[in-house]
C-alpha positions in Angstrom: -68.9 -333.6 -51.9 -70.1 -331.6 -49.0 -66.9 -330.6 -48.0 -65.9 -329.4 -51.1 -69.4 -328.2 -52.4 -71.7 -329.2 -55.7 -69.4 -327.9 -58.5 -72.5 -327.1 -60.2 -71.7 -325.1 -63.8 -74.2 -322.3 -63.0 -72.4 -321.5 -59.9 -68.5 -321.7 -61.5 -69.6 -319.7 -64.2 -70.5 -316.8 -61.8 -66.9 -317.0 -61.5 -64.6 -314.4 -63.1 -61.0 -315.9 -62.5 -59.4 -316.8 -65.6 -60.1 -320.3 -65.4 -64.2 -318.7 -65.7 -63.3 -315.6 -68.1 -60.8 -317.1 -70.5 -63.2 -318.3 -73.3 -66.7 -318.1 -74.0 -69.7 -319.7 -72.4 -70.0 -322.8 -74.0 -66.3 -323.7 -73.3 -65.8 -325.6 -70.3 -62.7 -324.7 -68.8 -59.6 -328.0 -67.6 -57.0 -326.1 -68.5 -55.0 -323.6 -65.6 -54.1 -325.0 -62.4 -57.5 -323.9 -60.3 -59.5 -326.7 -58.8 -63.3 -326.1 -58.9 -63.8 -327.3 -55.2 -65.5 -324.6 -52.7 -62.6 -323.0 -50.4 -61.8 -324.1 -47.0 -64.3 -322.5 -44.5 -61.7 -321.9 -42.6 -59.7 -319.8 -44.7 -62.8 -318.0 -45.8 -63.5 -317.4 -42.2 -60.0 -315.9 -42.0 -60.6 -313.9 -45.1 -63.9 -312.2 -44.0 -62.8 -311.5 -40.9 -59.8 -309.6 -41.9 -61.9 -307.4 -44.1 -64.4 -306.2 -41.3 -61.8 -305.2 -39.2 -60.4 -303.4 -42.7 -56.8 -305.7 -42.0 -55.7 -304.1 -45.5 -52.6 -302.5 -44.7 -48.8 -304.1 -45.6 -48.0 -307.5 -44.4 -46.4 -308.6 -41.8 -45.9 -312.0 -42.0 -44.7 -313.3 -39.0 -46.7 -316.5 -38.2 -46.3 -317.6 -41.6 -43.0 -319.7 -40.5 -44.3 -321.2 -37.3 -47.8 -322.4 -39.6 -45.9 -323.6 -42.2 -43.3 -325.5 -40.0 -46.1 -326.9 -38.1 -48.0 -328.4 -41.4 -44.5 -329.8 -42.5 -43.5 -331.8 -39.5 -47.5 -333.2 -39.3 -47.1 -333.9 -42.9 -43.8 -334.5 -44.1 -41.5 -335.6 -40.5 -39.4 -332.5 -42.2 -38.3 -330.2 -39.1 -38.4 -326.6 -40.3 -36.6 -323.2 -38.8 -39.5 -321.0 -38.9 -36.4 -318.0 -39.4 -35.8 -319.6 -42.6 -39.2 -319.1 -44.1 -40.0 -316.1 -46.2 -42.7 -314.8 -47.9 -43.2 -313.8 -51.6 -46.2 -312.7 -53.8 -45.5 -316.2 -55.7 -43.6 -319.1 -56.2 -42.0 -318.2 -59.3 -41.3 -314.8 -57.9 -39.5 -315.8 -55.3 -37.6 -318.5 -58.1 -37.2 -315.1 -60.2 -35.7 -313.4 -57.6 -33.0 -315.9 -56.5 -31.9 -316.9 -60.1 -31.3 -313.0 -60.2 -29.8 -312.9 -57.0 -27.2 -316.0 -57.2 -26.5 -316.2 -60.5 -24.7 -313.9 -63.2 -26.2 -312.5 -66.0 -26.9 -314.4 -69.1 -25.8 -317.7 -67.7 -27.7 -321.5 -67.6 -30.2 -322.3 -66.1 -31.5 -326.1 -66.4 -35.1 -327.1 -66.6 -36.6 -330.4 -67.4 -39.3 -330.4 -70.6 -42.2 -331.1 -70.5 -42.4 -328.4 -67.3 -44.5 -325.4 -66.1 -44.4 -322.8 -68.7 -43.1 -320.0 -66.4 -39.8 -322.3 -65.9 -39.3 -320.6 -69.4 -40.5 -317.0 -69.7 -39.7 -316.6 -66.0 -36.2 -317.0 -66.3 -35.8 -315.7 -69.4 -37.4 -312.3 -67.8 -34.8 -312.9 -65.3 -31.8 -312.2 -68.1 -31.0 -315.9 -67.8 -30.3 -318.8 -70.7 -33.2 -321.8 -70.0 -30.9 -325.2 -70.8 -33.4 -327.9 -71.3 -32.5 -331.5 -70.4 -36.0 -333.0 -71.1 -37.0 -336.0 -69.0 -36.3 -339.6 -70.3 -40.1 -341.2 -70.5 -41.3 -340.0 -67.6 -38.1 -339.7 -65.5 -35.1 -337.7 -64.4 -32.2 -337.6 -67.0 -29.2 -337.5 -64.3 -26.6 -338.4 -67.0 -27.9 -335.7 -69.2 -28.2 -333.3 -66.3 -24.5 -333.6 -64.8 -23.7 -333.1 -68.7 -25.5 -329.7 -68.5 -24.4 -328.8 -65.2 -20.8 -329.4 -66.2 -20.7 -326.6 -68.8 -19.2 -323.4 -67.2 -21.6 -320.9 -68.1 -24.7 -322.9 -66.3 -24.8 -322.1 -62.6 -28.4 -323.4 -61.8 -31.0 -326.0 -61.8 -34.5 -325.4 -61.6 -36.8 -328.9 -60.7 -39.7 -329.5 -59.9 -40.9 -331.2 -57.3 -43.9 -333.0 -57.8 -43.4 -332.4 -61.4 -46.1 -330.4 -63.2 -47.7 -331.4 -65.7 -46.5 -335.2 -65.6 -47.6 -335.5 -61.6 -44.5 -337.5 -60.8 -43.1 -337.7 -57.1 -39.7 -338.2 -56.9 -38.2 -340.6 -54.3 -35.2 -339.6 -51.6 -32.9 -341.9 -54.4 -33.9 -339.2 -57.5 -33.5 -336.4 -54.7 -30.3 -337.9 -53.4 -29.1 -338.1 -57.0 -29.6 -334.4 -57.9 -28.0 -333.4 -54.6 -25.0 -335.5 -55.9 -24.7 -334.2 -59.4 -25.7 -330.1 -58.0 -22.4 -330.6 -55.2 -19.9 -331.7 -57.7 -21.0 -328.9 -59.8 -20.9 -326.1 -57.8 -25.2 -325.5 -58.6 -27.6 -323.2 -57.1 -30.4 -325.9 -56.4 -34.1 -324.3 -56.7 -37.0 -326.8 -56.1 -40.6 -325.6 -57.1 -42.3 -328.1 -54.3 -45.5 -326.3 -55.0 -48.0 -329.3 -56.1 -46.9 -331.1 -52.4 -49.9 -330.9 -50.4 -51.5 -333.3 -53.0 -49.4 -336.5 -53.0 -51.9 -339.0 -53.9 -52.4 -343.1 -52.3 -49.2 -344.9 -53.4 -46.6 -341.9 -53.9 -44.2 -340.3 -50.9 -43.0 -336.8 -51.1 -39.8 -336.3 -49.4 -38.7 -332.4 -48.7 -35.7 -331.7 -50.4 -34.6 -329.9 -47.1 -35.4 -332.7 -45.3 -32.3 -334.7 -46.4 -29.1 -335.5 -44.8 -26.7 -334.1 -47.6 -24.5 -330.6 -47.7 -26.4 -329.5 -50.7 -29.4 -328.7 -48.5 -27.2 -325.6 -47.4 -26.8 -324.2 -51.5 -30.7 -324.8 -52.2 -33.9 -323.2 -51.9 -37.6 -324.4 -51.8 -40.3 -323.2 -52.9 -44.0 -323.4 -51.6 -47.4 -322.1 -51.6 -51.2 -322.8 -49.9 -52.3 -322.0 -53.7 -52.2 -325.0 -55.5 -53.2 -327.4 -52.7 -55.9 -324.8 -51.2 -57.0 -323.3 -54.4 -56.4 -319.8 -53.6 -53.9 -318.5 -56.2 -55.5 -315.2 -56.5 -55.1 -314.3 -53.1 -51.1 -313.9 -53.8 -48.6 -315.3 -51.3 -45.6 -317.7 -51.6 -43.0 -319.2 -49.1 -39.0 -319.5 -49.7 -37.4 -321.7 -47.2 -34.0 -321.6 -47.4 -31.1 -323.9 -46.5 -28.8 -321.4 -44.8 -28.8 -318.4 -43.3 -26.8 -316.4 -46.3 -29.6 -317.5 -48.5 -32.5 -316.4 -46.5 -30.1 -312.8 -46.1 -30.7 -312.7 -49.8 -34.5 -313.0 -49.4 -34.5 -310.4 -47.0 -32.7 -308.0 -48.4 -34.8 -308.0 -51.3 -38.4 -308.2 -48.8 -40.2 -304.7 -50.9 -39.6 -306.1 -54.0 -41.2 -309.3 -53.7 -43.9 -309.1 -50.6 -47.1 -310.8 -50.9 -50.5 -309.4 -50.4 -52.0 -309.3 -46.8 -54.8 -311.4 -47.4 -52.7 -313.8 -49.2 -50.9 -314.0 -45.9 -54.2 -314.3 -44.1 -55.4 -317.2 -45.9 -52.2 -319.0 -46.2 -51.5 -319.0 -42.1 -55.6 -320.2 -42.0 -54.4 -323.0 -45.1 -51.1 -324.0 -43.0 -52.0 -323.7 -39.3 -56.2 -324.2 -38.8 -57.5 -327.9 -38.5 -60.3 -327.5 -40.3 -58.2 -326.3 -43.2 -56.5 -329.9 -42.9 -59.2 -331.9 -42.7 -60.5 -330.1 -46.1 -57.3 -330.8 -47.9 -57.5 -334.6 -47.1 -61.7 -334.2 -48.9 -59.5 -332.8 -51.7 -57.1 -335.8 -51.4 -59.2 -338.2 -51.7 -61.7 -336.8 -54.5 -58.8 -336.4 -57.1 -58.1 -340.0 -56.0 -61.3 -341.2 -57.3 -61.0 -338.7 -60.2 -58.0 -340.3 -61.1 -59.4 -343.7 -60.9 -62.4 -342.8 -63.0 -60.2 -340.6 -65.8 -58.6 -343.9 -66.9 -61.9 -345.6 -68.1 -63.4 -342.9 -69.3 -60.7 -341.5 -71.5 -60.5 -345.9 -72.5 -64.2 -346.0 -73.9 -64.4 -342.0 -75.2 -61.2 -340.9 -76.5 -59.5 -344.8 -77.5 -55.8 -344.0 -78.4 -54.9 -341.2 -76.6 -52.0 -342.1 -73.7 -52.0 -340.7 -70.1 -49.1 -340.4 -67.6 -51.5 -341.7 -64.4 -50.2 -338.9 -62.1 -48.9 -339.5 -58.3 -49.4 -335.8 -57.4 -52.1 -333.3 -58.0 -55.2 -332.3 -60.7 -53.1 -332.3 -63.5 -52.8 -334.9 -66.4 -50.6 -335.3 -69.3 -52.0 -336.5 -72.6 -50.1 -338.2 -75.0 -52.4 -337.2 -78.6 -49.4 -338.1 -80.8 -51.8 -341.4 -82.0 -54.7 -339.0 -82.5 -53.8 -337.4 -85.5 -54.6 -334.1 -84.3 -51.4 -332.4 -85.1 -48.9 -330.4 -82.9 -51.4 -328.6 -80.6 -53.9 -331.3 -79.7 -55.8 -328.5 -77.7 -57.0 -326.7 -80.5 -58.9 -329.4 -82.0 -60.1 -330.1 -78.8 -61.6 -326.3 -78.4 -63.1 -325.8 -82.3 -64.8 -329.3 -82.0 -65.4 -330.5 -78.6 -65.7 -327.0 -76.6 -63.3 -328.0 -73.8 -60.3 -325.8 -72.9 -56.7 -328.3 -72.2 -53.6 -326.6 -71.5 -51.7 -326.8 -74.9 -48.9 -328.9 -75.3 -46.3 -327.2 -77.2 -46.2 -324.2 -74.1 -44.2 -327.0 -71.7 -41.4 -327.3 -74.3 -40.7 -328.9 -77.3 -41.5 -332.3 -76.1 -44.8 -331.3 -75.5 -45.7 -331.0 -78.8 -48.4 -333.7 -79.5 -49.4 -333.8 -76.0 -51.8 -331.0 -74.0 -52.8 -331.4 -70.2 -56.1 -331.6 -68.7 -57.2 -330.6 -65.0 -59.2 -332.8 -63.2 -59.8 -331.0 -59.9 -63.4 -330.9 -60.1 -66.5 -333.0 -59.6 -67.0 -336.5 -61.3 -69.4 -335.3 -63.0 -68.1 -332.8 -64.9 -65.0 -334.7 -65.6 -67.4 -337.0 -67.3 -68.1 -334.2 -69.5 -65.1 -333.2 -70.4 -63.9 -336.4 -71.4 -66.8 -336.9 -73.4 -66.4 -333.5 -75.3 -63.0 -334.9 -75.8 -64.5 -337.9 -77.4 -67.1 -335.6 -79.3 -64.1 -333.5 -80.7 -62.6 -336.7 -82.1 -65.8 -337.6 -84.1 -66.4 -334.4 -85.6 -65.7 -333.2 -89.1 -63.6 -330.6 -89.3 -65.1 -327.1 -89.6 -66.3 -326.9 -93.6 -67.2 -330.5 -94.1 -71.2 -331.8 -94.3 -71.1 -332.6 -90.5 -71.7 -329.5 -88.0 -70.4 -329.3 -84.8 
């Protein structure tokens, strides 16, 4: 992977994100949404430089709209007002800060379980009620969601867009039905479309913004260079916004929720520099064969366990519930096997059974953590007459 560099473990465990820190040395790490891959030159070209020239001050974001419109037209077809493009320190800041803005206190706000744990404590934070209408299988429950909608104390939905952790794209006939169903209901519309830059061969995403419907003008979208350039520490999100009264909403809340200046600096370099592109489409292609290999090696090391093959993204969702390994999969996985998943249980109650495992990093090591898996599954628990 020369674009992407070796993944070796003696250089990621110089590391000291959390992915790195979390647990001890003999854990290896799938669990948070951080990709092992080498960052973009480019955007570490963008980074150094700001830092000799000591660019450390406030920032002041304004070719953040023109980069990002840019990538979205090249990418997406979707045309983009660059004035309706706003910064944040995060995605789910910026989600914070709407549901708080356009929504009254204590009232519904409708997520779809198994989901991103900071759908939950995020909006809680916010002094709002989470309404879960879980996902049927492994798709949208639009019966279940106009239900929720129709109640008069819920005032917003929250999707996302790919989904995380299940990786699924929806199509312009899912979107069209949630614009539908939000209309009729009066909804504030907020779509985490964070996990985007990684559609994967044989899935389309479609911009929620992009489509021809009046609900476009009550919604907000939500993006970042994080997930698809792996630079979540570096703290900046995008809001775009589907009407000017919404992005006055953003703006008048600008010193509450600015990102950091090299978060800008690295996102414009993520958005806007070719290089930065041609990178992604390494990282594209890599969790492609990834997600090819993961099949047959969770098939001959961890028999029984079920997969939802993702569309989008690093992340995968395990079905254990055949394993016998209880509520919390991960734990076993961690005492016996060493390997850190993403517990179940944290994406909502349907998660329980299940746990999700990141495979944004080199064969290789996914071949390891598959096989700790496998080693978990055929070790005696702690106490009995065979060691770990």
């Amino acid at each position: 992977m020369p674009d992407l560099g070796e993944c070796s473990l003696d250089a990621l465990r110089k590391r000291t994100s959390e992915k790195w820190s979390a647990h001890p040395p003999d854990v290896l790490p799938a669990f948070v949404a951080e990709m092992d891959f080498d960052v973009a030159a480019p955007i570490r070209e963008a980074i150094a430089s700001a830092v000799a020239r000591s660019d450390l001050g406030y920032p002041y974001p304004a070719g953040l709209g023109p980069a990002f419109a840019g990538f979205a037209g090249n990418a997406w077809g979707w045309s983009v007002d660059p004035r309706r493009v706003h910064a944040s320190a995060d995605v789910m800041t910026g989600v914070a800060t709407l549901i708080g803005a356009c929504t009254p206190h204590g009232s519904g706000v409708v997520v779809n379980p198994p989901v991103y744990p900071p759908f939950f404590f995020r909006t809680e934070q916010a002094n709002r009620r989470v309404v879960p209408v879980p996902l049927a299988g492994t798709e949208l429950d639009l019966d279940a969601l106009d239900a929720a909608l129709s109640a008069p104390d819920v005032h917003a939905y929250l999707l996302c867009s790919p989904h995380n952790p299940l990786g699924r794209v929806w199509s312009r006939e899912h979107l069209l039905a949630v614009a539908d169903i939000c209309w009729r209901r009066e909804a504030l519309l907020l779509v985490d479309e964070i996990h985007s830059p990684l559609v994967l061969d044989g899935a389309e995403f479609v911009p929620f913004l992009s489509l021809d419907h009046p609900m476009t003008e009550r919604a907000v979208v939500f993006h970042s260079a994080s997930k698809g350039w792996n630079i979540p520490g570096v703290k900046c999100g995008l809001i775009v916004t589907g009407s000017a009264a919404l992005s006055a909403i953003v703006e008048e809340r600008w010193e509450a929720i600015f990102p950091s200046q090299l978060g800008v600096v690295a996102t414009e370099a993520a958005f806007a520099d070719a290089g930065s592109q041609a990178w992604l489409g390494a990282v594209v292609a890599q969790l492609e064969e990834n997600r090819s290999l993961l099949g047959s090696l969770l098939e001959s090391s961890v028999p029984g366990v079920g997969w939802t093959r993702p569309e989008a993204s690093y992340l995968v969702w395990l079905d254990c519930s055949a394993l016998g390994l209880g509520e919390d999969p991960a734990a076993t996985f961690l005492e016996r096997g060493r390997i850190a998943l993403s517990p179940g249980p944290g994406f909502g109650d349907p998660g329980r059974f299940h746990a999700r495992l990141n495979m944004g990093t080199s064969p290789e090591l996914l071949a390891e953590i598959v096989r700790r898996m496998g080693t978990a599954l055929s070790t005696q628990p702690a106490g009995t007459s065979q060691p770990i």
